[in-house]
PATORZA-423577 format. One record per residue: residue in one letter; x, y, z of N, C-alpha, C in turn; residue number from 1; chain. Coordinates in steps of 0.001 Angstrom, whole numbers. Atoms other than C-alpha are relative to their C-alpha. Layout:
<rs>
{'A',{X,Y,Z},{X,Y,Z},{X,Y,Z},NUM,'A'};
...
</rs>
This chain:
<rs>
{'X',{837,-1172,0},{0,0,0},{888,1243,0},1,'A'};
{'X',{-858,-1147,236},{1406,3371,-860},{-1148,984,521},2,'A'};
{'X',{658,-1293,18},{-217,6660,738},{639,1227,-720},3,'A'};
{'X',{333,-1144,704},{-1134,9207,-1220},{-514,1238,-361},4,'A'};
{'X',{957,-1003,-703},{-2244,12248,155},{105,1176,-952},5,'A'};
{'X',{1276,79,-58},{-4800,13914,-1254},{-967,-1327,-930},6,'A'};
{'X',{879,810,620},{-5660,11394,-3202},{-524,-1386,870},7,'A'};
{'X',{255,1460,-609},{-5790,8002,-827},{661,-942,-81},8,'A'};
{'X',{-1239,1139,151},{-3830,5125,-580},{-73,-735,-1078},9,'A'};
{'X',{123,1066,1266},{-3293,2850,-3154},{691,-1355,45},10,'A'};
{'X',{-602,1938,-176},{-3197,-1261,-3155},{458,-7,-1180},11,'A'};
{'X',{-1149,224,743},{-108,-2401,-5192},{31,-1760,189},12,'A'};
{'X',{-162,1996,259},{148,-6486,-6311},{1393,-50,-849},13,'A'};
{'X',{-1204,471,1135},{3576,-7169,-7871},{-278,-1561,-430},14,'A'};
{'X',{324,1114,516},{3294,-10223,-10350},{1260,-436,-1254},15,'A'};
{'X',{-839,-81,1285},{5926,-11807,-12442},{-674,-440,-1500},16,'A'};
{'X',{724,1177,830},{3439,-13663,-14844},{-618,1250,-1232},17,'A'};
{'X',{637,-570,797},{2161,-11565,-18013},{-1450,301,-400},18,'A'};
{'X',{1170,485,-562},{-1175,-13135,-17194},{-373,73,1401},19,'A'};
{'X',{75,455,-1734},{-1726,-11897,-13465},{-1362,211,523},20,'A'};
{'X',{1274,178,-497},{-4130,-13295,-11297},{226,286,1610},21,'A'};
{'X',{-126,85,-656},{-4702,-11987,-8088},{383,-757,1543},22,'A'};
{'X',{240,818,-1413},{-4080,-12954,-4151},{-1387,-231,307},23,'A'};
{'X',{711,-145,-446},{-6990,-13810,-2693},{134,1364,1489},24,'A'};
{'X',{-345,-955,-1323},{-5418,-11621,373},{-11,1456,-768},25,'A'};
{'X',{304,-1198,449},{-5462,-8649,-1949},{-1235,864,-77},26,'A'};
{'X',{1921,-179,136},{-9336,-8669,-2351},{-386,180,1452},27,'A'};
{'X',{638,-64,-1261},{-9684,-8735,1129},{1071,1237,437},28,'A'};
{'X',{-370,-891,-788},{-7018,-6444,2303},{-209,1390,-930},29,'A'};
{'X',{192,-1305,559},{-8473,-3718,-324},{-1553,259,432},30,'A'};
{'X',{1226,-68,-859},{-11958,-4530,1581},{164,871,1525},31,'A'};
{'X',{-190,-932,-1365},{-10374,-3102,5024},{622,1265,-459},32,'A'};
{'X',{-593,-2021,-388},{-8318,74,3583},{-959,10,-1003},33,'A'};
{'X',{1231,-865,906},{-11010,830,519},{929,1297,-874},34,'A'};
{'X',{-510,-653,577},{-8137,2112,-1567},{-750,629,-954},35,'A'};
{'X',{154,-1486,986},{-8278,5408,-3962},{308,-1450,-1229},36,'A'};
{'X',{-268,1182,1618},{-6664,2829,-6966},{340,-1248,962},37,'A'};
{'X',{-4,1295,489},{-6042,-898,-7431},{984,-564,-1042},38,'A'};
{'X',{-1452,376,1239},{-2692,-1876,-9479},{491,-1324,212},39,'A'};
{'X',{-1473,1791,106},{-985,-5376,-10140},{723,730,-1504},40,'A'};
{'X',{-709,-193,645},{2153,-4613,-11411},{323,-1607,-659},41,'A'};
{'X',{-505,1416,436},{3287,-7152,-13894},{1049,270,-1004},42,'A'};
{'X',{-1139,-461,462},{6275,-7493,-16567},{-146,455,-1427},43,'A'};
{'X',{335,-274,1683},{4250,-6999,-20081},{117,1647,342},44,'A'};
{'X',{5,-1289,59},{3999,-3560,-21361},{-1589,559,-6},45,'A'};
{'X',{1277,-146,399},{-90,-3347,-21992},{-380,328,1729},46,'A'};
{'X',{491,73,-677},{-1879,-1822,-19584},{-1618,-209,-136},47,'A'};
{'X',{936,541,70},{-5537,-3086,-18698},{-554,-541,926},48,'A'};
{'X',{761,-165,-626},{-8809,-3557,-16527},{133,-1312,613},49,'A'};
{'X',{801,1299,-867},{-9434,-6698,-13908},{-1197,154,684},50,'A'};
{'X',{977,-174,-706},{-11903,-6897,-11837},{-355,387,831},51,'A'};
{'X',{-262,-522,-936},{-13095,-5320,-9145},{717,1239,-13},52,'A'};
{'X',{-985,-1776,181},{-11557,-1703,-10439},{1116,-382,86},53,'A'};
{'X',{-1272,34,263},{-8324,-3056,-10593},{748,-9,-1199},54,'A'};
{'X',{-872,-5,1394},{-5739,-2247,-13360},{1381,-469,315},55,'A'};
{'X',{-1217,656,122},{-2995,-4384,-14271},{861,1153,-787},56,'A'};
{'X',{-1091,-861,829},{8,-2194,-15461},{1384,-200,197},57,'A'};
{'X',{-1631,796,300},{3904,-2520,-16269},{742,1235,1613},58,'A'};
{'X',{-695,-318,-408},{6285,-1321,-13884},{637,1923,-348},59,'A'};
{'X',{-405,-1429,451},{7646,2033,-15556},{-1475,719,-266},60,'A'};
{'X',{786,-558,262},{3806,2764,-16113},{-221,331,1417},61,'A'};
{'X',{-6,-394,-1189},{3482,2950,-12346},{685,1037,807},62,'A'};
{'X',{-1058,-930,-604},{6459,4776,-12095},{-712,1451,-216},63,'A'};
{'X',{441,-1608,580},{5190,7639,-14385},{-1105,213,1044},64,'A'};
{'X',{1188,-475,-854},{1968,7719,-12053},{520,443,729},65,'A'};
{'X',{-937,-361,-1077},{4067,8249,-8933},{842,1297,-225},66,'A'};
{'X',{-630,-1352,534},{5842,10936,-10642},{-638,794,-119},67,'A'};
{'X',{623,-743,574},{3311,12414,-11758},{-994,1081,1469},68,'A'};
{'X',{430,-532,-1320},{1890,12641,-8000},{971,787,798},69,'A'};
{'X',{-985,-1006,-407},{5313,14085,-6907},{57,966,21},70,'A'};
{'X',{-703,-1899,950},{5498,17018,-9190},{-2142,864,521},71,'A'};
{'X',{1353,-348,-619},{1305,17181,-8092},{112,467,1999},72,'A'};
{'X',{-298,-477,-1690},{2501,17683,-4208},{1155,753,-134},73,'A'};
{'X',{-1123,-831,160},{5606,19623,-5122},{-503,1605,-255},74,'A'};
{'X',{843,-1473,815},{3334,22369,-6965},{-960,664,1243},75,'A'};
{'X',{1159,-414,-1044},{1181,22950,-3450},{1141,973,645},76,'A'};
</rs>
């Protein structure tokens, strides 16, 4: 989980598989915090929808998000 203030925390799944299928412990531990986003990182480049509002995305696509929230709390 990464906080993300103002936006909310955000549940993070790392996956090596190109095809990733969740934890079951993910589904439940995004039931007690009720994250802002939903990400399984995995090693393809495509990003794309699962279930439950979660988006699978690559590694450097995560990054840019994170960056992008930096330079968004830097500017306050």
């Amino acid at each position: 989980m990464i906080e993300a203030p103002p936006r909310g925390a955000w549940a993070i799944e790392v996956k090596r598989s190109t095809a990733p299928r969740l934890a079951r412990g993910f589904h439940h531990a995004c039931e007690d915090i009720r994250p802002a986003k939903r990400y399984v990182v995995h090693p393809g480049e495509d990003r794309f929808r699962l279930a439950n509002g979660v988006e699978a995305i690559s590694l450097p696509e995560l990054m840019r998000e994170l960056a992008a929230l930096d330079r968004e709390g830097a500017a306050r």
